[in-house]
N, C-alpha and C positions, 0 to 999 in steps of 0.2 A: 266874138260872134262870127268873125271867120270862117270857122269852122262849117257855121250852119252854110253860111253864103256859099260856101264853094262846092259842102252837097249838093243843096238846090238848084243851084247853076250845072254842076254836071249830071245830078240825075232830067234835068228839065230840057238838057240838049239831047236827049235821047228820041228814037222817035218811039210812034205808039207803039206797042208791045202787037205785036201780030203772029210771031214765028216764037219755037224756041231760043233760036236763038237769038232773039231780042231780045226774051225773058232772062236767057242766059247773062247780057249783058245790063241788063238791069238788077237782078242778083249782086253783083261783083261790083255796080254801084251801092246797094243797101249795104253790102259787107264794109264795104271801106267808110261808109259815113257809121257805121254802129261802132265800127273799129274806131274811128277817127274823136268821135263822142267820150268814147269811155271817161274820159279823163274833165271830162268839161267841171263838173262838183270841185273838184279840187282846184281846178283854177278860179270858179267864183269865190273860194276858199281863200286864196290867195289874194283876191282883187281885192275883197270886201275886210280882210288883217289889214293892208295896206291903205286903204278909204275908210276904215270905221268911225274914222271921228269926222269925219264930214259928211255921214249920214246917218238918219233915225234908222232907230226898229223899223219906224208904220216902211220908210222906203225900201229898207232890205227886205222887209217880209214880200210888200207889194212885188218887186221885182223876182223875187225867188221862186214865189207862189206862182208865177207867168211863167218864170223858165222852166220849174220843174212840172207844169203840168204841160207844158208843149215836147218838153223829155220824154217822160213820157206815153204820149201819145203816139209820137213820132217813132220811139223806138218800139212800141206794142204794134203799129202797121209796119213798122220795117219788118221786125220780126216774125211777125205772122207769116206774113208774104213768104220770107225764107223756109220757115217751118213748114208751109203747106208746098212750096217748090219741092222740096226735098223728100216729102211724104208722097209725090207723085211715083218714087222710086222703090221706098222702103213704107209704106202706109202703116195706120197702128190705127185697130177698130176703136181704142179708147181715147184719140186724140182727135183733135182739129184745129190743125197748125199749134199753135200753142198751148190753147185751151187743154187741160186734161178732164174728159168727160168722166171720170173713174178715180180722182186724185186722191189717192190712200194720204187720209189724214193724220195716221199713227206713225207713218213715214215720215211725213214732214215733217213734223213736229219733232221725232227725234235726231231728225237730222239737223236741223236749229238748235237744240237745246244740247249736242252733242256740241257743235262749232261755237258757239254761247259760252258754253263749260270752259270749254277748250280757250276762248280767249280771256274769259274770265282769270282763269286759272295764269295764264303766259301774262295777264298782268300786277294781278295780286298774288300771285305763290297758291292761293285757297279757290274755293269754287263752293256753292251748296247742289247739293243733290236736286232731284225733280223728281215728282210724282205725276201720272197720269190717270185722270178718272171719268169718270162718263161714254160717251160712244165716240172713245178714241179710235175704232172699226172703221165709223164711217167713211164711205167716197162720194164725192160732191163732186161738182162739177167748177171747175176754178182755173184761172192762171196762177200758174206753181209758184211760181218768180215771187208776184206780187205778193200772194200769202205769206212769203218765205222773209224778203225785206221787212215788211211789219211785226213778223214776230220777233226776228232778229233783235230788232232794236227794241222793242217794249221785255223781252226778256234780259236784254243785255242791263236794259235799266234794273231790271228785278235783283237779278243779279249783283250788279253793283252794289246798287243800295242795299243789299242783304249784309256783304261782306262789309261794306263800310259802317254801320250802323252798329254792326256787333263788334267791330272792332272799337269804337268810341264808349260801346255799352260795358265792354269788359277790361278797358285798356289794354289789350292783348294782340299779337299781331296775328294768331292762329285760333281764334274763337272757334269752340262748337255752334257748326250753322244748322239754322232751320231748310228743311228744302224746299225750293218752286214749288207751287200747285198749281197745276195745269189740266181744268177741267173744259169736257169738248159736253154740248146739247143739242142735237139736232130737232126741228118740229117741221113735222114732213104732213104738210095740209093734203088735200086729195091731187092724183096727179093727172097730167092731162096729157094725152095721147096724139101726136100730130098722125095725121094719115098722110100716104104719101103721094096721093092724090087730089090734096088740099093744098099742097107746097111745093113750089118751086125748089126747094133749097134741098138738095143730093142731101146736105150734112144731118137736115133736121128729120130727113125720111124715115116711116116708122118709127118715128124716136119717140120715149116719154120723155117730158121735158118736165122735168124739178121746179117746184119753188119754195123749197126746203129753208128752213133762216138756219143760217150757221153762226153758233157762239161761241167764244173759244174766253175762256176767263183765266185771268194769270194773275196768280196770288204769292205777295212775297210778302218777308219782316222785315223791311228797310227801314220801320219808323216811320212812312208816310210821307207826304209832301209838305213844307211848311207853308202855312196858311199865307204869311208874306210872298212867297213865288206862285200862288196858282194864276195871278192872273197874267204870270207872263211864261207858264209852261209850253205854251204852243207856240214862242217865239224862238225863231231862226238865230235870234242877235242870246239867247239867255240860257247859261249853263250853271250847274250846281260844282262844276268844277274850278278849281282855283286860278285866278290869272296873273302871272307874273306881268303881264305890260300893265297891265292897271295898275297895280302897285307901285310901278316906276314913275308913272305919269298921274300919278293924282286919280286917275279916273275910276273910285273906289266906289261912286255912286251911280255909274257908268251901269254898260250891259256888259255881261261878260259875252263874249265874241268866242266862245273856246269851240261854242259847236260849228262854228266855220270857219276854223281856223287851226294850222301847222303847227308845229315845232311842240316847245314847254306849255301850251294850253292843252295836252290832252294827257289821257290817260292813255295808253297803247302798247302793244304790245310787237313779238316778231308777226304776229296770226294778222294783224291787225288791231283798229281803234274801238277800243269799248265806250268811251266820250270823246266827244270834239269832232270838229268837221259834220256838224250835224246827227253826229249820235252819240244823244245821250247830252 
């Protein structure tokens, strides 16, 4: 937690932001603590392989669930902050700071499922194809980032379990795969019109503001979840991946640690990890 202390401590010696270049020096503060952060997951990764037998699920989940939502909080205002600095310069009518008011949804998506393929493939040799159907057109109003992490990993899963499951189905290491389905539904209720004489906020002026529900459904043949793991699918400490230290050490009835944790617990490739350390 170093880390955090010595942000907070140098961005807190700062004084109020009044001038440019105050701003300017508080910038080159958020840069170095966002730089400085990157890596933090993988050290919890580290602490928690090295501590797992002397803690539960309930305490890793409880401490994870606190760090990773103070992560990200912290680094969605640091970010912003930077992205809206920076737009003072080069501005974009379809942005606000990070936010994409316009974020083409067919884009992302295959840009996920392109990086998905791609690690899929750099770890298994195979990959299955994807379809896309519904109002994969649409633009919505969203941080890209965040859309972008959640599909990652719910297709990485699709993925997997596609390839794995048809390899067990056919005993074959090159199975004919079924492809992802990836279907997108928008439901666009009536929209509501800010005037710009009701609002203070530059950003929201003239704007229709959405309250669109966005669905995005991902359909794979992995064979399913077994009924034995659902209720511990949303746990931090529980992977369907194999663990060589449990095996050494008895602890067969144990949690597997593979999603936060290095070395022979994961699946991975050069691209990066398709399981372990938290995904998958």
């Amino acid at each position: 937690m170093s880390i955090y202390r010595r942000s907070f401590e140098e961005i807190n010696s700062l004084p109020p932001i009044r001038t440019v270049e105050d701003n300017a020096a508080l910038l080159q503060a958020l840069v170095t603590m966002v730089d400085d952060a990157t890596d933090v997951i993988g050290m919890f990764a580290t602490g928690f392989k090295e501590s797992k037998r002397y803690l539960s699920e309930e305490q890793i989940s409880s401490f994870l669930n606190r760090a990773i939502q103070s992560r990200i909080s912290i680094r969605l205002i640091a970010e912003q902050h930077l992205s809206l600095s920076k737009a003072e310069h080069s501005p974009s009518p379809s942005r606000t700071g990070i936010v994409d008011k316009k974020m083409n949804l067919k884009k992302t998506l295959e840009s996920v499922l392109q990086f998905a393929a791609e690690l899929c493939e750099g770890t298994f040799g195979i990959a299955p194809e994807w379809r896309l159907s519904g109002e994969v057109e649409a633009e919505v109003c969203f941080v890209e980032m965040h859309l972008q992490y959640v599909l990652i990993e719910v297709i990485k899963n699709a993925l997997r379990a596609t390839v794995e499951h048809h390899r067990e189905v056919t005993k074959t290491t090159n199975p004919p795969l079924p492809p992802i389905e990836v279907a997108v539904a928008v439901e666009r209720p009536p929209r509501v019109t800010v005037n710009s004489k009701e609002t203070t906020d530059r950003s929201l002026s003239d704007a229709e503001i959405s309250k669109s529900i966005l669905c995005i459904r991902i359909r794979d043949h992995g064979g399913g979840i077994d009924p034995q793991d659902l209720p511990r699918v949303f746990s931090y400490a529980f992977s369907t991946v194999g663990s060589e230290d449990n095996a050494k050490d008895g602890m067969h009835n144990q949690a597997d640690f593979d999603r936060i944790s290095y070395g022979q617990e994961e699946l991975k490739s050069s691209l990066g990890r398709i399981a372990g350390l938290g995904f998958g």
